[in-house]
Structures are given as C-alpha cells and as structure tokens.
N, CA, C and O atoms as a GROMACS GRO file, in nm:
protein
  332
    1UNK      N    1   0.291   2.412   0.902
    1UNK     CA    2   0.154   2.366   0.883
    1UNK      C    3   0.158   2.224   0.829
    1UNK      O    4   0.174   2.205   0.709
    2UNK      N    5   0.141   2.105   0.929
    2UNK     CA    6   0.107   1.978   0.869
    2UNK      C    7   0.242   1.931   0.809
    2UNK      O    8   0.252   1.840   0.727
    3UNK      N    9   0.343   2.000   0.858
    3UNK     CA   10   0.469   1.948   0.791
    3UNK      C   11   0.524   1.955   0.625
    3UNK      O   12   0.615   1.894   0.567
    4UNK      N   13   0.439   2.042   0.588
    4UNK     CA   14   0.449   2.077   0.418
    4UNK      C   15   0.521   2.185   0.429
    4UNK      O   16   0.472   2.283   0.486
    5UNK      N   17   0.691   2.190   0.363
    5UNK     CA   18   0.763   2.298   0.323
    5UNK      C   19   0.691   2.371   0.199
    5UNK      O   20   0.576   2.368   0.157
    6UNK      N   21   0.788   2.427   0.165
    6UNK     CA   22   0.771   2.538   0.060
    6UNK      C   23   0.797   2.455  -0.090
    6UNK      O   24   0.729   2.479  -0.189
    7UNK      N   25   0.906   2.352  -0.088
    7UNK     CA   26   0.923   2.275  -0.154
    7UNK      C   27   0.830   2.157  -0.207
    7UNK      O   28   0.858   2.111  -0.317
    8UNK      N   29   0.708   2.100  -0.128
    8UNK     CA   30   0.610   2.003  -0.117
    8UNK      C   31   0.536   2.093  -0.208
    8UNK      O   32   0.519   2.043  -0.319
    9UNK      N   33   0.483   2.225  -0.193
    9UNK     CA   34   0.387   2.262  -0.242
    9UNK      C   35   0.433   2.260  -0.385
    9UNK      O   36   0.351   2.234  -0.473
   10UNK      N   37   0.569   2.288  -0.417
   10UNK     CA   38   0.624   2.365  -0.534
   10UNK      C   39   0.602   2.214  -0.630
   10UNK      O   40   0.548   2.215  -0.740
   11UNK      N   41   0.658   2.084  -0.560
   11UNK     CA   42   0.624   1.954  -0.634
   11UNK      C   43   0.528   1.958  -0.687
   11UNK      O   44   0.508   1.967  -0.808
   12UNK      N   45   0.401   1.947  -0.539
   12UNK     CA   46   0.225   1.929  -0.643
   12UNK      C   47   0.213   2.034  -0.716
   12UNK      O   48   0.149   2.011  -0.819
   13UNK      N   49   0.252   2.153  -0.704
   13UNK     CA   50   0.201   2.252  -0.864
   13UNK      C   51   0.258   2.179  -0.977
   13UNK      O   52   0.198   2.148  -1.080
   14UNK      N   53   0.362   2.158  -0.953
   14UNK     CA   54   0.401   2.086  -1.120
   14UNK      C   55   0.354   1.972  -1.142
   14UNK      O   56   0.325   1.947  -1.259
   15UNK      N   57   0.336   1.889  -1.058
   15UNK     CA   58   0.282   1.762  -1.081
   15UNK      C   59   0.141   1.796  -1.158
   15UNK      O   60   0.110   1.736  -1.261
   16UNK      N   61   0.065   1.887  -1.104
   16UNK     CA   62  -0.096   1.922  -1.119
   16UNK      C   63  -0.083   1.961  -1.303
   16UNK      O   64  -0.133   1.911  -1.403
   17UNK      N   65   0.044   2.121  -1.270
   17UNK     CA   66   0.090   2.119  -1.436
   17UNK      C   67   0.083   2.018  -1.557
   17UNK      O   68   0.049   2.034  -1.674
   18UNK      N   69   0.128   1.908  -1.485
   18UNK     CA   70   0.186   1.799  -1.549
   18UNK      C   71   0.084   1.734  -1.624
   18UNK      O   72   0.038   1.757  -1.736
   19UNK      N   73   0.059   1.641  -1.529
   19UNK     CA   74  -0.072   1.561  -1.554
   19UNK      C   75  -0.248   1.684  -1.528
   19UNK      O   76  -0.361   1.666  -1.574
   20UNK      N   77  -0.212   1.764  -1.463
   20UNK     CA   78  -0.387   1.812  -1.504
   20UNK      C   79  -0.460   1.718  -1.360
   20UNK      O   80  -0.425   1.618  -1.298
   21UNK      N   81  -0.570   1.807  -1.351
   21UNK     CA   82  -0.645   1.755  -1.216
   21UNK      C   83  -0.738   1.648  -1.252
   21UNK      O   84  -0.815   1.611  -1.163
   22UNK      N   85  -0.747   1.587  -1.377
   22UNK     CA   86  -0.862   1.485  -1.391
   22UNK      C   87  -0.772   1.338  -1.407
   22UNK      O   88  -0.812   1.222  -1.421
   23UNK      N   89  -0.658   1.384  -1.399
   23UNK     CA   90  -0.523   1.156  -1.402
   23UNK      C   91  -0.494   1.239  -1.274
   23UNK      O   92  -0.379   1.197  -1.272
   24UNK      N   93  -0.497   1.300  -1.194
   24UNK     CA   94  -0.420   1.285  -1.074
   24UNK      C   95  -0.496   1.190  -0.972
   24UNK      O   96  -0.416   1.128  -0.903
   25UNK      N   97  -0.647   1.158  -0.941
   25UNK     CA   98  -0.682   1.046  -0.900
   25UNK      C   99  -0.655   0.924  -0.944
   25UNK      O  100  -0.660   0.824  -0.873
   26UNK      N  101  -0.620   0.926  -1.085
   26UNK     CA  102  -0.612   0.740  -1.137
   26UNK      C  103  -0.467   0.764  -1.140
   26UNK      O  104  -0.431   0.647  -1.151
   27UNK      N  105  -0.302   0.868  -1.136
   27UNK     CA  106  -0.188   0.808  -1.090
   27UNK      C  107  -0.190   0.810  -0.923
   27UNK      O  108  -0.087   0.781  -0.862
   28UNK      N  109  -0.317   0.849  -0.849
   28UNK     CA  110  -0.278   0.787  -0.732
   28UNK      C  111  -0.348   0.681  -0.707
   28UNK      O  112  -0.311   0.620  -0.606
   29UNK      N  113  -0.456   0.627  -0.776
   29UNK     CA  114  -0.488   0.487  -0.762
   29UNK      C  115  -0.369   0.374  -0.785
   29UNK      O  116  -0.316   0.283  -0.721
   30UNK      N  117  -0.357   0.449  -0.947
   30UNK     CA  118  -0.227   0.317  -0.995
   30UNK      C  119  -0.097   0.290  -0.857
   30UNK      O  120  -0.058   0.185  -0.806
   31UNK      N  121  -0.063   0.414  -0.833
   31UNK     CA  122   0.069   0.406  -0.742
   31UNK      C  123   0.047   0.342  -0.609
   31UNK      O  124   0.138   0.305  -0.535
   32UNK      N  125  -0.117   0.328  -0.575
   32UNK     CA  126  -0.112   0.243  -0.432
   32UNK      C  127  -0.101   0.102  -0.496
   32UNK      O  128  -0.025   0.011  -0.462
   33UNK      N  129  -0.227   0.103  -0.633
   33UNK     CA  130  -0.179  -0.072  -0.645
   33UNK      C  131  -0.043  -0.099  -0.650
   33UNK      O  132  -0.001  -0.204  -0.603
   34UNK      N  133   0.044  -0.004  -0.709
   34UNK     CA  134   0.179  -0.052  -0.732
   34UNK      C  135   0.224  -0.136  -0.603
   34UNK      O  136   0.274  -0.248  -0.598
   35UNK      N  137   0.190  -0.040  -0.491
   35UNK     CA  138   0.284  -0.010  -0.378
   35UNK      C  139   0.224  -0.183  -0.305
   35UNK      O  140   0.288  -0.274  -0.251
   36UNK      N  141   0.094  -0.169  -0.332
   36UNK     CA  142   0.013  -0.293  -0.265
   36UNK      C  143   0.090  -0.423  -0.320
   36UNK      O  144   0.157  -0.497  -0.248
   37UNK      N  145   0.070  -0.439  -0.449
   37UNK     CA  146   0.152  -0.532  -0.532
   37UNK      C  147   0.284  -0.559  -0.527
   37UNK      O  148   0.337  -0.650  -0.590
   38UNK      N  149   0.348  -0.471  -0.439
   38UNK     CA  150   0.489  -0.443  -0.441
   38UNK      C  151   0.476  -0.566  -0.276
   38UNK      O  152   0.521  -0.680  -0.266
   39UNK      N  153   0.411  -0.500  -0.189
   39UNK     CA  154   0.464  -0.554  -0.052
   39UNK      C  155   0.356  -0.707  -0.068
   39UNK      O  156   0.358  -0.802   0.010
   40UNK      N  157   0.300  -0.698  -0.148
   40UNK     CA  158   0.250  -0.856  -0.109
   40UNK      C  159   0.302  -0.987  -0.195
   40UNK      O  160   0.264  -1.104  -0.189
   41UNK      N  161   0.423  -0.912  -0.296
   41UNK     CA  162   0.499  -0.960  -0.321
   41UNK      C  163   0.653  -0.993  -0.244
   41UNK      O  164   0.719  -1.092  -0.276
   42UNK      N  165   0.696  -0.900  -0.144
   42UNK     CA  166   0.773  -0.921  -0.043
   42UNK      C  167   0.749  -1.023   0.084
   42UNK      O  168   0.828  -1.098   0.140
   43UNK      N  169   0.587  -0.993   0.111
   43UNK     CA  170   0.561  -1.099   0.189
   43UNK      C  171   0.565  -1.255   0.141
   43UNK      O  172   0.601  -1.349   0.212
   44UNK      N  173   0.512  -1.263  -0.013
   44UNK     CA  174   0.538  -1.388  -0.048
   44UNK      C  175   0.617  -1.444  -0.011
   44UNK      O  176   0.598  -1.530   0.074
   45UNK      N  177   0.750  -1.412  -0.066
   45UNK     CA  178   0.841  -1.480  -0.042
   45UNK      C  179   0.937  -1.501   0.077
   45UNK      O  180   1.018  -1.587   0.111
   46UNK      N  181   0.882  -1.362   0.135
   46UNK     CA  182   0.926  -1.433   0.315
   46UNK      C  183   0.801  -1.535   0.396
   46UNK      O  184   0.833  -1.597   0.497
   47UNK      N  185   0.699  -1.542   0.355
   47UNK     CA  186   0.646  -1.650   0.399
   47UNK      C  187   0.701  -1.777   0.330
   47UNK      O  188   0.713  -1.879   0.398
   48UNK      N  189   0.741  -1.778   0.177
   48UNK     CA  190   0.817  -1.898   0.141
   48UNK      C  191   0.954  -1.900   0.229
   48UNK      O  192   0.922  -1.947   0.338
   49UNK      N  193   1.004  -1.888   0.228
   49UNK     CA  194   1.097  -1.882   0.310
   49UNK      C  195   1.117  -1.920   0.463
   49UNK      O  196   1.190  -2.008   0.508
   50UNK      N  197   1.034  -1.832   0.530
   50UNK     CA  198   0.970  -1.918   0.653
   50UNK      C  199   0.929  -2.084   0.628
   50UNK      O  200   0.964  -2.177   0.700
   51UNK      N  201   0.870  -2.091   0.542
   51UNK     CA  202   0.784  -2.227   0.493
   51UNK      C  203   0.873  -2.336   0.516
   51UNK      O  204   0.859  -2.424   0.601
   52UNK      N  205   1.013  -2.315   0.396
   52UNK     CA  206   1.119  -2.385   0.402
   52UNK      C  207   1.156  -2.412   0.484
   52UNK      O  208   1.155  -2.530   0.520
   53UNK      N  209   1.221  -2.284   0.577
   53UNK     CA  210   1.295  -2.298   0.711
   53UNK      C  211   1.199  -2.423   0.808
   53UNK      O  212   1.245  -2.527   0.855
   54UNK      N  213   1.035  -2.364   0.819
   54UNK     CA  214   0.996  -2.480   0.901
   54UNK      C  215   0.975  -2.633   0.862
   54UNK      O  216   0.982  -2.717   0.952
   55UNK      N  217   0.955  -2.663   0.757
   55UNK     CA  218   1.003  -2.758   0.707
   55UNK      C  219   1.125  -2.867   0.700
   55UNK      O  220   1.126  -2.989   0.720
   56UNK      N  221   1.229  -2.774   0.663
   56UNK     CA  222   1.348  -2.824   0.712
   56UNK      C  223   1.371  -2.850   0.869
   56UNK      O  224   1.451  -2.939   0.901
   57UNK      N  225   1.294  -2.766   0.981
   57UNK     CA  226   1.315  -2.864   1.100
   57UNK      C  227   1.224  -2.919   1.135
   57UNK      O  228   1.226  -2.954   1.253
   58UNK      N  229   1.121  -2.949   1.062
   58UNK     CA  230   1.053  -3.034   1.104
   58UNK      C  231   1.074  -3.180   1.074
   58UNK      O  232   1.053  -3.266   1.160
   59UNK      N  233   1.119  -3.210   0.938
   59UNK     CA  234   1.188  -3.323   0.886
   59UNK      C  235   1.348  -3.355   0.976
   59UNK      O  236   1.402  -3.465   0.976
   60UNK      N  237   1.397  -3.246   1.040
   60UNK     CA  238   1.529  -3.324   1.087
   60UNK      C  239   1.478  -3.330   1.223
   60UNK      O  240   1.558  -3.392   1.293
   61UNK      N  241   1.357  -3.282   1.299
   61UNK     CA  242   1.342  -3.299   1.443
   61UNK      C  243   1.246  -3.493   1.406
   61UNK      O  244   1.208  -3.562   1.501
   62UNK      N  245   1.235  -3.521   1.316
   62UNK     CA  246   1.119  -3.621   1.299
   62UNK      C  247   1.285  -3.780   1.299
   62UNK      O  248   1.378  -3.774   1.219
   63UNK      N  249   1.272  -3.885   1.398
   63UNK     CA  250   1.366  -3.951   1.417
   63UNK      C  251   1.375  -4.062   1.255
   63UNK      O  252   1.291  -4.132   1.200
   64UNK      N  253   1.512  -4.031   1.225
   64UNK     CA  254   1.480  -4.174   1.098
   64UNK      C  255   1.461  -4.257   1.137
   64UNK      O  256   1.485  -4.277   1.256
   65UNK      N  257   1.387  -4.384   1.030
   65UNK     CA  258   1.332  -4.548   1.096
   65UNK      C  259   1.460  -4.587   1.155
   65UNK      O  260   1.564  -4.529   1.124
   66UNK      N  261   1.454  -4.689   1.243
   66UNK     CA  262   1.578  -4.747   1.220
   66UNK      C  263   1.578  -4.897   1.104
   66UNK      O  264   1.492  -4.950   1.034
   67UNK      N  265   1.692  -4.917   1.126
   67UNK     CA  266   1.702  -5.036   1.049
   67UNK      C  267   1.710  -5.200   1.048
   67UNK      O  268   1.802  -5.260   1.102
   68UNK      N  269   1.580  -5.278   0.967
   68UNK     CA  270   1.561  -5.447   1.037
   68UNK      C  271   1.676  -5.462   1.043
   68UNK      O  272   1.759  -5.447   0.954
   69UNK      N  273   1.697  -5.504   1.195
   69UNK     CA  274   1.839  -5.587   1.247
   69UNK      C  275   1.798  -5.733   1.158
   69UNK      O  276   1.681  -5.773   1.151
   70UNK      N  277   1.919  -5.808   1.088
   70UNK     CA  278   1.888  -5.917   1.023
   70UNK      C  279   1.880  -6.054   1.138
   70UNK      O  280   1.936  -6.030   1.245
   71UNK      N  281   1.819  -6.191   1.127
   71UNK     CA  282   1.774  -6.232   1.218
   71UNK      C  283   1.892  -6.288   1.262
   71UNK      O  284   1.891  -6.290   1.385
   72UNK      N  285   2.038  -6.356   1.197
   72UNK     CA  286   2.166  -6.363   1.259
   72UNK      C  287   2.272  -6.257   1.175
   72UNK      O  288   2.279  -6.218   1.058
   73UNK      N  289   2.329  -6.238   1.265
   73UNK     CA  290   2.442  -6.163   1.247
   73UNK      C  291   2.522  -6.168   1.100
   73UNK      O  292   2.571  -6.273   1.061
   74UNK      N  293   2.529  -6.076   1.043
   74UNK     CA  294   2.647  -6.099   0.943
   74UNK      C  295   2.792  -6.118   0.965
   74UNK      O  296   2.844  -6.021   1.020
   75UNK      N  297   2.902  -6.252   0.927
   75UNK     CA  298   3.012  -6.234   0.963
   75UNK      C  299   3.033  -6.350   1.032
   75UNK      O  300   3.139  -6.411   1.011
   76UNK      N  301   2.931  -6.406   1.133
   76UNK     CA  302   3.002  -6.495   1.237
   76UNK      C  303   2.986  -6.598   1.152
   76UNK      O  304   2.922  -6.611   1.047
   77UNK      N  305   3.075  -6.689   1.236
   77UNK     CA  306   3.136  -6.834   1.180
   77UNK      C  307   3.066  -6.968   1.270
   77UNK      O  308   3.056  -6.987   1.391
   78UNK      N  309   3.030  -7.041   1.162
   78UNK     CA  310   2.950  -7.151   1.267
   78UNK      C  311   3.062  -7.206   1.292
   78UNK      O  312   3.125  -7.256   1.199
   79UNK      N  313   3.123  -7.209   1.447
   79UNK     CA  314   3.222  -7.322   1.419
   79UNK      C  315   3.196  -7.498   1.509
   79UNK      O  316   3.271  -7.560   1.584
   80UNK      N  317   3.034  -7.536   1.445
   80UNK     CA  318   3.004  -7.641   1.499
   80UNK      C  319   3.002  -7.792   1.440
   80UNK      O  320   2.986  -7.908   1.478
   81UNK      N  321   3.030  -7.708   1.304
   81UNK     CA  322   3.078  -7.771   1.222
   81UNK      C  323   3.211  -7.774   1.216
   81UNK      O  324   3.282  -7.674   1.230
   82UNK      N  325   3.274  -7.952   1.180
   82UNK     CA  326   3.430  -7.952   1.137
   82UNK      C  327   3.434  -8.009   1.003
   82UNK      O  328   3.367  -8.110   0.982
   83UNK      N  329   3.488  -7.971   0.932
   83UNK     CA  330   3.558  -8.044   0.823
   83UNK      C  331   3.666  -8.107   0.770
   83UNK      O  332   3.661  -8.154   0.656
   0.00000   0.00000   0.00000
C-alpha cells in the first residue's frame, strides 16, 4: 500500500510518541526550511562558481592592447654621423 512497510509505520508511531501530534506540523515546517536553506545554499555557490569560470573566459577570450610601437626603433645606430 503506497509503498509503506511495516517498518515506516513503526517510525511515525514513535515519532508521534515522541513529539505528540501538536510539534509534528512545526518539525515538519522547520525540516523543509532546513532542506530549502540547505539547497539554495548549494546553488549559491555553484552559480558562484559558474560566475568565475565565465569570467575567467571571458577576460582571456577579450585580445590584450597591444603595445605603442616607439616612433624609432630602440638600438639602431645613426651611422651618418662620423667622428
């Protein structure tokens, strides 16, 4: 029936024991926020993560400047001059 052993039922009696039928709605409220709080904390940080990753290729697909060529060469020798 609905996939409930003999064992499922035997849990919620004690649980019911436990806590009583008037906190068994507010520990199953608390336990979804948990659960909610739990995965939208997992997503955080795989969206950070993603974030980075696209980031990082977006800065190495983006070409560096190049660099002012100076207006003569460094190095050469006037040799139009004699001394």
């Amino acid at each position: 029936m609905f996939g409930i052993s003999g064992e499922h039922i035997l849990i919620l009696g004690i649980v019911l024991l436990i806590f009583g039928p008037r906190r068994l709605p507010e520990l199953g409220n608390t336990l979804g926020k948990a659960i909610r709080n739990f995965k939208d904390a997992i997503s955080g940080v795989e969206e950070a993560k993603f974030r980075r990753i696209d980031e990082a290729k977006a800065s190495s697909a983006q070409p560096a400047p190049a660099a002012a060529s100076p207006a003569s060469p460094a190095g050469t020798v006037d040799t139009t001059k004699s001394t």
